[in-house]
TINU-448139 format. One record per atom (N, C-alpha, C, O, CB): residue number from 1; atom name; x, y, z. Coordinates in steps of 0.1 Angstrom, whole numbers, plus 5000, padded with zeros to 4 digits. Glycine has a CB too. Example, Ala and Ser with C-alpha at 12.3 -4.5 7.8 and 13.67 -1.06 7.14 Angstrom:
residues 2
(1,N,(5132,4943,5078));
(1,CA,(5123,4955,5078));
(1,C,(5132,4967,5078));
(1,O,(5142,4967,5085));
(1,CB,(5113,4955,5090));
(2,N,(5128,4978,5071));
(2,CA,(5137,4989,5071));
(2,C,(5129,5000,5079));
(2,O,(5134,5011,5080));
(2,CB,(5141,4994,5057));
END
This chain:
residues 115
(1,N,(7201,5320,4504));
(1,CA,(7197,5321,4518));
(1,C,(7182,5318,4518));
(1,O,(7174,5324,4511));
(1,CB,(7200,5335,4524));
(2,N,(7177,5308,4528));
(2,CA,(7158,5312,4527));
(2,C,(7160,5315,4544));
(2,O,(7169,5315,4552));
(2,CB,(7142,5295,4521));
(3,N,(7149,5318,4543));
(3,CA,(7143,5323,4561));
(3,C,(7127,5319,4559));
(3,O,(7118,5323,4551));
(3,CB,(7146,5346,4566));
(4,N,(7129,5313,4568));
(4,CA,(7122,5299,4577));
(4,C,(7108,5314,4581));
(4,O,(7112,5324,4587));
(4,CB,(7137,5289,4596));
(5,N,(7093,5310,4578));
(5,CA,(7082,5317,4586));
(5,C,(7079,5303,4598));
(5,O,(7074,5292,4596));
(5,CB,(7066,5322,4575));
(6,N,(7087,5312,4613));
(6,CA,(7078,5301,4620));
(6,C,(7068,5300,4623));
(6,O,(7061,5310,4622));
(6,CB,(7079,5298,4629));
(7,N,(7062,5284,4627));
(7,CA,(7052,5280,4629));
(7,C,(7039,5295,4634));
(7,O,(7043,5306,4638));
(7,CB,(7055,5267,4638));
(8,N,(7026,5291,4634));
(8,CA,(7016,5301,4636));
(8,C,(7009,5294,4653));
(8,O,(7001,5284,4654));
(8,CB,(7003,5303,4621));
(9,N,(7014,5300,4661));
(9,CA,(7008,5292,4669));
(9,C,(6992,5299,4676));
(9,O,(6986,5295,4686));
(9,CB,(7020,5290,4680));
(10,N,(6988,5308,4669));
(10,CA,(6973,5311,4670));
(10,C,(6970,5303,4665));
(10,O,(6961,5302,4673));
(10,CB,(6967,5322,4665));
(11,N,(6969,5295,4659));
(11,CA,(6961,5283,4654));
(11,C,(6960,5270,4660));
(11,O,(6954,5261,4655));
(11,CB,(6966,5280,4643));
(12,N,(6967,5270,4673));
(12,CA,(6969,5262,4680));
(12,C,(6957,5257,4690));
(12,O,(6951,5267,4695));
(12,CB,(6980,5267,4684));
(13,N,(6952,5247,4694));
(13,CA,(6939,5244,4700));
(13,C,(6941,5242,4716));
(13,O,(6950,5235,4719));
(13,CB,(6931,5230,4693));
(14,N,(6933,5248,4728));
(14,CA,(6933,5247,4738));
(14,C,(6933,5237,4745));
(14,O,(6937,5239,4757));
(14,CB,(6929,5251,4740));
(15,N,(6930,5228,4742));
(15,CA,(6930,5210,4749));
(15,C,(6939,5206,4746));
(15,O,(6943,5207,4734));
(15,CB,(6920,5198,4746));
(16,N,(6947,5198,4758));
(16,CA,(6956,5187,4763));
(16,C,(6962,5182,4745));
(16,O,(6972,5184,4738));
(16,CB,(6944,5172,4774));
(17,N,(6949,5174,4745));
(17,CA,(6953,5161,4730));
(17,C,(6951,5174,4720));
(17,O,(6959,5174,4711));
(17,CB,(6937,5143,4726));
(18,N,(6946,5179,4720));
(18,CA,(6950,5194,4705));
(18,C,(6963,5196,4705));
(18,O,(6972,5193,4698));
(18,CB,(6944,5212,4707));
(19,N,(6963,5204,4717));
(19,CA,(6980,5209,4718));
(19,C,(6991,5197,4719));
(19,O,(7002,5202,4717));
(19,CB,(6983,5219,4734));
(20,N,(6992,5183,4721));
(20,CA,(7000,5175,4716));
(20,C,(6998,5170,4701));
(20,O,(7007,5164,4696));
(20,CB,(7000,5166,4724));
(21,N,(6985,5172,4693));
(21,CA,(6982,5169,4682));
(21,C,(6990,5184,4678));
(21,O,(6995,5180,4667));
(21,CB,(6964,5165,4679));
(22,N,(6992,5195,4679));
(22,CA,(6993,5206,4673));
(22,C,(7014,5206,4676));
(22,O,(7021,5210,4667));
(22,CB,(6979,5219,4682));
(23,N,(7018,5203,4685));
(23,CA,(7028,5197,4688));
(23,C,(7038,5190,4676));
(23,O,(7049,5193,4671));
(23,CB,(7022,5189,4695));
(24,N,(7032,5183,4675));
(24,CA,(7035,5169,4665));
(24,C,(7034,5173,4650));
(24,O,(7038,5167,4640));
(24,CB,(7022,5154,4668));
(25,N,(7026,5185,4651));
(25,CA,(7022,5190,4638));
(25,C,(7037,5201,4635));
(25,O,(7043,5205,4625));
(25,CB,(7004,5198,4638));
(26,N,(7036,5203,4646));
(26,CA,(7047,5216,4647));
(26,C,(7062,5206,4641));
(26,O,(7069,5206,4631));
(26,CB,(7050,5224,4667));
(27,N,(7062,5200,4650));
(27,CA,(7081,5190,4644));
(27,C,(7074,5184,4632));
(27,O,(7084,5182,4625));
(27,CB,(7090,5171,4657));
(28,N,(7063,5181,4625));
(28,CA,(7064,5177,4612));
(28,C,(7066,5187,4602));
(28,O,(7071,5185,4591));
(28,CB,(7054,5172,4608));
(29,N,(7061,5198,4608));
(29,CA,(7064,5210,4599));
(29,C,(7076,5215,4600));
(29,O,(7080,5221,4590));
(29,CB,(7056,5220,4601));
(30,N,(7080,5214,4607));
(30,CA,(7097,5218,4612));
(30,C,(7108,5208,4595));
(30,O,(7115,5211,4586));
(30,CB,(7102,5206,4635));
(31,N,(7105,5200,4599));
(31,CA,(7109,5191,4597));
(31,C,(7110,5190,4579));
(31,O,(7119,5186,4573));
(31,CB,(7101,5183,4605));
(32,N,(7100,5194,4575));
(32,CA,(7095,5190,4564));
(32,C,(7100,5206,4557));
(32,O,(7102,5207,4545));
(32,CB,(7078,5184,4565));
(33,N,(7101,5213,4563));
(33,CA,(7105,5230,4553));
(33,C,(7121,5228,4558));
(33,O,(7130,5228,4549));
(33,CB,(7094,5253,4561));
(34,N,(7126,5226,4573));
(34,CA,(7145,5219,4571));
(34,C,(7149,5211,4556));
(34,O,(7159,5212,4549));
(34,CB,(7149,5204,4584));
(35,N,(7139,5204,4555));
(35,CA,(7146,5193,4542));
(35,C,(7143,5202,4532));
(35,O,(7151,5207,4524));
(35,CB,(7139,5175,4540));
(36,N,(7130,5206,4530));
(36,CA,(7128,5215,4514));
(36,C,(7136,5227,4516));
(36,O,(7133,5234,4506));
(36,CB,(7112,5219,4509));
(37,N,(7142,5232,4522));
(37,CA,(7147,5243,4523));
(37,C,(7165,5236,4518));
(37,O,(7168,5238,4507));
(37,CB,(7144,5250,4541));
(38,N,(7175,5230,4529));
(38,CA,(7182,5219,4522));
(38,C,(7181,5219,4508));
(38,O,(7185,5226,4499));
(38,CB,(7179,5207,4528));
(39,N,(7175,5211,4508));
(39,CA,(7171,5209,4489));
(39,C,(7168,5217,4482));
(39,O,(7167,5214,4471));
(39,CB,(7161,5201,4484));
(40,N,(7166,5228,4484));
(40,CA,(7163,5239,4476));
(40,C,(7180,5245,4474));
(40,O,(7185,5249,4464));
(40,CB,(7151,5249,4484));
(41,N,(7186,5245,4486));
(41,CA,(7198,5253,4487));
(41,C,(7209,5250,4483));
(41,O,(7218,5258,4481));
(41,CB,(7201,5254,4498));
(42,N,(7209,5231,4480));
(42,CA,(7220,5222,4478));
(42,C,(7223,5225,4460));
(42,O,(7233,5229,4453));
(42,CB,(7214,5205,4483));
(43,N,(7209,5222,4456));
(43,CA,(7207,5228,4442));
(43,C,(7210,5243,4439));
(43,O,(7215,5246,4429));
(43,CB,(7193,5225,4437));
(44,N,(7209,5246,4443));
(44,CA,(7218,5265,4441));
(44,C,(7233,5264,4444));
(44,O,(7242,5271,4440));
(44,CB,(7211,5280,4455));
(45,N,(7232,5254,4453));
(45,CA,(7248,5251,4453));
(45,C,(7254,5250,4440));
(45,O,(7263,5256,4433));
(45,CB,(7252,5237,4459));
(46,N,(7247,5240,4440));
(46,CA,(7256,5227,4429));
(46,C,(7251,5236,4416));
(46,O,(7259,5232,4406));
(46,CB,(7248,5207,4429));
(47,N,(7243,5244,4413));
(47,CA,(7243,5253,4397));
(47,C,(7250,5263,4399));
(47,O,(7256,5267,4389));
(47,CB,(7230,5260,4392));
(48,N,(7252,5269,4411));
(48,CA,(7265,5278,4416));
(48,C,(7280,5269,4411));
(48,O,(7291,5273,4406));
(48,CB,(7265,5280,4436));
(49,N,(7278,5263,4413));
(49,CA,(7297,5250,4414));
(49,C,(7300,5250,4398));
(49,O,(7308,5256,4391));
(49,CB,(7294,5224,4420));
(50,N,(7287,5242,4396));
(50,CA,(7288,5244,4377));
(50,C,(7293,5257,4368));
(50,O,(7301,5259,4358));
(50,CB,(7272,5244,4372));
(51,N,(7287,5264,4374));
(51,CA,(7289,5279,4364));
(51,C,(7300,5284,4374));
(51,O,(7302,5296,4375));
(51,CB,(7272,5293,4362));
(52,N,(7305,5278,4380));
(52,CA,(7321,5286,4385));
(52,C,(7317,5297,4396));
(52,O,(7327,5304,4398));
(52,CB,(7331,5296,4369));
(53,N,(7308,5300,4403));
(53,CA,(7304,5311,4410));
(53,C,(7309,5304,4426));
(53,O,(7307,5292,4427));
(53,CB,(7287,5315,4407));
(54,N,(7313,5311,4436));
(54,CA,(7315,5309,4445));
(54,C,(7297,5311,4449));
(54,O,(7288,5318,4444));
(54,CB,(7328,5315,4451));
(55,N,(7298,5298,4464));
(55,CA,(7282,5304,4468));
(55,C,(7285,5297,4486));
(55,O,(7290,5287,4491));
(55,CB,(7264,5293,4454));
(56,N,(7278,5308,4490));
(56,CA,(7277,5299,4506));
(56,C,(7262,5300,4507));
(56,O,(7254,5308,4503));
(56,CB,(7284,5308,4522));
(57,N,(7260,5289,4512));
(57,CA,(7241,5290,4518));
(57,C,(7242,5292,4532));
(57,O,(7253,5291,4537));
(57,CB,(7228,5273,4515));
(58,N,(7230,5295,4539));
(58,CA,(7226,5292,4546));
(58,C,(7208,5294,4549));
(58,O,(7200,5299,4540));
(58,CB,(7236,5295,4552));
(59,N,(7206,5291,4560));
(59,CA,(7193,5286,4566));
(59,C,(7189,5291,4572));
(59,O,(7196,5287,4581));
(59,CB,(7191,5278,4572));
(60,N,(7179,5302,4579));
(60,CA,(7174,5309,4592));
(60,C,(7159,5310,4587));
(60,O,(7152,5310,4578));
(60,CB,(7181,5324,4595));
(61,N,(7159,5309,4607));
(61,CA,(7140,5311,4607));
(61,C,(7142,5325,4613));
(61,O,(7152,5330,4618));
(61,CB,(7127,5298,4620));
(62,N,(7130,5328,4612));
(62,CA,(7130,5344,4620));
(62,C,(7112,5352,4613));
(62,O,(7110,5353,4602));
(62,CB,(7148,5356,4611));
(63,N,(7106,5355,4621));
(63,CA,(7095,5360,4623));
(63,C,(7093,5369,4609));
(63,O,(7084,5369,4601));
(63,CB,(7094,5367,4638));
(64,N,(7107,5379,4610));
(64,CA,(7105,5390,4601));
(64,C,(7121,5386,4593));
(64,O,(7132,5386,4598));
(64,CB,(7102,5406,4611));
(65,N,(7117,5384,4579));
(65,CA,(7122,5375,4571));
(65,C,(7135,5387,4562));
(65,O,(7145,5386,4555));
(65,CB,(7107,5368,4561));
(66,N,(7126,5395,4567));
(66,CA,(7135,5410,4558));
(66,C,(7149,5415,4566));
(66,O,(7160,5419,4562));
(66,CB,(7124,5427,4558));
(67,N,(7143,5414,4582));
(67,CA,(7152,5415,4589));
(67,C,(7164,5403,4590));
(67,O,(7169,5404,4601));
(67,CB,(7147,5417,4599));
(68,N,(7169,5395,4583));
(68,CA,(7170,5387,4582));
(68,C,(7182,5382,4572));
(68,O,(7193,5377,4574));
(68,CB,(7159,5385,4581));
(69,N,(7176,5386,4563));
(69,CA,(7183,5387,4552));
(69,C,(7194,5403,4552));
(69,O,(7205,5402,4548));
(69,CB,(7170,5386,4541));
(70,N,(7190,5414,4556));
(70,CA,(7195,5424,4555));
(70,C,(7208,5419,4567));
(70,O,(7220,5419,4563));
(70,CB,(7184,5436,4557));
(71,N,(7204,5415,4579));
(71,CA,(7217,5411,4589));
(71,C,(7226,5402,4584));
(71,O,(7238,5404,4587));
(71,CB,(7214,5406,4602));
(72,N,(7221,5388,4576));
(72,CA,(7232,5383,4568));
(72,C,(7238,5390,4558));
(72,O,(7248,5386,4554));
(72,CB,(7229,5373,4564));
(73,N,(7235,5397,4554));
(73,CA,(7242,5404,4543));
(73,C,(7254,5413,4546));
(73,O,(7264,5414,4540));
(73,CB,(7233,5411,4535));
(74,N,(7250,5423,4561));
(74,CA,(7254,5430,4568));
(74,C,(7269,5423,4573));
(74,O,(7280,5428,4571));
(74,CB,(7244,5432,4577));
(75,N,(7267,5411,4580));
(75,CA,(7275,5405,4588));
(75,C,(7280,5395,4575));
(75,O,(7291,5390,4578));
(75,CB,(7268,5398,4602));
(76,N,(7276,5392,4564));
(76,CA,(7287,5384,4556));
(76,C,(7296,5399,4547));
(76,O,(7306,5394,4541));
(76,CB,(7278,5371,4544));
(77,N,(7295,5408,4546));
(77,CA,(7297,5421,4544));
(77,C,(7293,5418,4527));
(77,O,(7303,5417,4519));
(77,CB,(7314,5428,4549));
(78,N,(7281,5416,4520));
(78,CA,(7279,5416,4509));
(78,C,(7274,5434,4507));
(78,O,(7268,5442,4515));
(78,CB,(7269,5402,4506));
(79,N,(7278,5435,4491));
(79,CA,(7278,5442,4485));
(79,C,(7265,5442,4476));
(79,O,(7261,5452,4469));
(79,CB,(7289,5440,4481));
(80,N,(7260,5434,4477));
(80,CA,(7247,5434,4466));
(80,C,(7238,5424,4471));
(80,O,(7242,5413,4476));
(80,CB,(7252,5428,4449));
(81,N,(7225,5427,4471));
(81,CA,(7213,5415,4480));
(81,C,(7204,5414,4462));
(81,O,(7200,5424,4456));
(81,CB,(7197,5426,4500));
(82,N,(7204,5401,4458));
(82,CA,(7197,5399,4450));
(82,C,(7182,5389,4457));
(82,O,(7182,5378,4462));
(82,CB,(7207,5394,4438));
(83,N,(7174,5396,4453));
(83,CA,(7160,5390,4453));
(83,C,(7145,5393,4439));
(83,O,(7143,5402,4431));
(83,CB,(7154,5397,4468));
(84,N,(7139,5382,4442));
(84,CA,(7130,5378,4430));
(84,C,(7116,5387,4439));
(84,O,(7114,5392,4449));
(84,CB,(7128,5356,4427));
(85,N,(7111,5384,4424));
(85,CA,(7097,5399,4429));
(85,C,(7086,5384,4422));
(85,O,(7090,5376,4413));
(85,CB,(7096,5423,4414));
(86,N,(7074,5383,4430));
(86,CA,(7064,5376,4425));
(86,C,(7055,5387,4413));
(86,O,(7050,5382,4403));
(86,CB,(7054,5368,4438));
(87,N,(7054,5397,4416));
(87,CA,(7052,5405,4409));
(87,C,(7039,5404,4410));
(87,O,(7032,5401,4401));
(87,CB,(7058,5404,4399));
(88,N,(7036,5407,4420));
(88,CA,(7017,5408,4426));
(88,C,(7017,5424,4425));
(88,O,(7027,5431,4425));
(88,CB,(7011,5402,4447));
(89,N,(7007,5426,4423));
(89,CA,(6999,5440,4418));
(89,C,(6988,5442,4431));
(89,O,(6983,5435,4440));
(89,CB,(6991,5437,4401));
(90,N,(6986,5457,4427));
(90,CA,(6973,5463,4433));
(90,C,(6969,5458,4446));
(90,O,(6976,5459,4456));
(90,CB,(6962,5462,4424));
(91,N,(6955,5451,4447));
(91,CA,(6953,5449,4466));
(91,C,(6961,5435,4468));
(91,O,(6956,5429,4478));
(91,CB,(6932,5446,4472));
(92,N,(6969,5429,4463));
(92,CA,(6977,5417,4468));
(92,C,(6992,5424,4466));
(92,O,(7001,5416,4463));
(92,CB,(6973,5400,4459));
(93,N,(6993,5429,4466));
(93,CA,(7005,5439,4471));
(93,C,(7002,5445,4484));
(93,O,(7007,5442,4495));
(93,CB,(7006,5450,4461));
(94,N,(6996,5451,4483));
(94,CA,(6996,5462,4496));
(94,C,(6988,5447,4509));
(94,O,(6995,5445,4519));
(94,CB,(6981,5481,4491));
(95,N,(6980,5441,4507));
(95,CA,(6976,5433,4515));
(95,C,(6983,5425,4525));
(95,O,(6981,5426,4537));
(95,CB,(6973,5428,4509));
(96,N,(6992,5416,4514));
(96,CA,(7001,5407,4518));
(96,C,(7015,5417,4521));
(96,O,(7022,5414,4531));
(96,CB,(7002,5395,4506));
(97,N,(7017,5422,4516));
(97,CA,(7031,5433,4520));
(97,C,(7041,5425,4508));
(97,O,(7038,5417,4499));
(97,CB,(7039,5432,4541));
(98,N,(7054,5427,4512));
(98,CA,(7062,5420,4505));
(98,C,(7076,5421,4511));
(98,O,(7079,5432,4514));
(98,CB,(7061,5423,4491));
(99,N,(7085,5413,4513));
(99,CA,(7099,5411,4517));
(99,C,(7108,5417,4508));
(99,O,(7117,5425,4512));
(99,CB,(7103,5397,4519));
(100,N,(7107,5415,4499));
(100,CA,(7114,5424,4487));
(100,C,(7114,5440,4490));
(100,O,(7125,5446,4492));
(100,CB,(7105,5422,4473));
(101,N,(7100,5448,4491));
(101,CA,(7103,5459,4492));
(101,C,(7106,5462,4507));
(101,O,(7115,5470,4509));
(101,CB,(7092,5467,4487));
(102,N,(7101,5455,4518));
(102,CA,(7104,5458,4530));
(102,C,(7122,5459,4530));
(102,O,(7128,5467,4537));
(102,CB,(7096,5448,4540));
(103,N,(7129,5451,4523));
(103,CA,(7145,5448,4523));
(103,C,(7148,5459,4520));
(103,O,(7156,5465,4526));
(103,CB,(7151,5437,4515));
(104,N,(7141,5467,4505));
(104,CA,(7143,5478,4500));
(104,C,(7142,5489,4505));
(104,O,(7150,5498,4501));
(104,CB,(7139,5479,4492));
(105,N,(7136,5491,4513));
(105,CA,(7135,5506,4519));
(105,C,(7145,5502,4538));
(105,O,(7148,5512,4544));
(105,CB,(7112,5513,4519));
(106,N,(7146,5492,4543));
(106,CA,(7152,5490,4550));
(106,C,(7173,5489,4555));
(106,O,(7181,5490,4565));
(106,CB,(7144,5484,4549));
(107,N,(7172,5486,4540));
(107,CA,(7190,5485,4537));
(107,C,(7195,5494,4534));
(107,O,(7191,5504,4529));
(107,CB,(7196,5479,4527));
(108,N,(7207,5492,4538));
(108,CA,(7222,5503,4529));
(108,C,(7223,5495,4513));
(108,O,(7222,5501,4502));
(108,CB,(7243,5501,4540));
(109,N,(7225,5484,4515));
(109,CA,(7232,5474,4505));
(109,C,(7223,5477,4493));
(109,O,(7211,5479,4495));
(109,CB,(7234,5457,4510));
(110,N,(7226,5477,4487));
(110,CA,(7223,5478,4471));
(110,C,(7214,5467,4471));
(110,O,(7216,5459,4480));
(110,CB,(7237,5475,4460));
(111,N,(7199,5465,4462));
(111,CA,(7195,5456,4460));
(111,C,(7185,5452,4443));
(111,O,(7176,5459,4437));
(111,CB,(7190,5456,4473));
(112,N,(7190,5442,4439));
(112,CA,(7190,5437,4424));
(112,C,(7175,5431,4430));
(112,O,(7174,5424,4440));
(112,CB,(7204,5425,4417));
(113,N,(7163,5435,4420));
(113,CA,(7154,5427,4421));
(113,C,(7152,5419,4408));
(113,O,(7155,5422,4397));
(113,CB,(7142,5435,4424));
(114,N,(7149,5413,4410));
(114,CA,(7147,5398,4394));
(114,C,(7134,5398,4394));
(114,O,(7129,5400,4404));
(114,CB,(7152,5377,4396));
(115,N,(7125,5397,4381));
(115,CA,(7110,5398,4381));
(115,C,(7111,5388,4369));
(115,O,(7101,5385,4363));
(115,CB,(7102,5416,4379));
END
């Protein structure tokens, strides 16, 4: 599964030709994390297929990435949420936060972290 951070539209510029320049930036960016996201997914497929593992993907955007993941898991009724840890430390931990622990203290479902 990935989940999509949408676009930031504070960053977005107040004039006419900004906001159509900012626009255009938006469907390229759209555009361009659909396909790397795809391709990222197709290949977990296809190493899933290989090693005999059943696998469904799918795709979602959503603001809050934890919420996200916990409802697909919910609603596909999985038993186990496996996720990877970048394994940041000290003030880039607490700074940035992390999806991993937010999933963790948010779920019922069991969850496997990979580091």
């Amino acid at each position: 599964m990935i989940v999509e951070d949408p676009f930031d539209w504070l960053s977005v510029p107040e004039t006419r030709a900004s906001q159509r320049q900012s626009l255009d930036a938006l469907a390229k960016h759209n555009e361009q994390v659909q396909k790397h996201a795809a391709d990222v997914l197709s290949r977990a497929a296809d190493a899933a297929k290989q090693a005999g593992v059943p696998c469904d993907t799918m795709q979602v955007a959503n603001a809050r990435p934890y919420q996200a993941i916990i409802a697909a898991a919910s609603d596909r009724g999985c038993d186990l949420i496996v996720m990877g840890s970048h394994g940041r430390g000290g003030l880039s931990a607490v700074v940035l936060g992390s999806v991993t622990n937010k999933v963790l203290t948010h779920t019922k479902t069991p969850v496997l972290v990979y580091r």
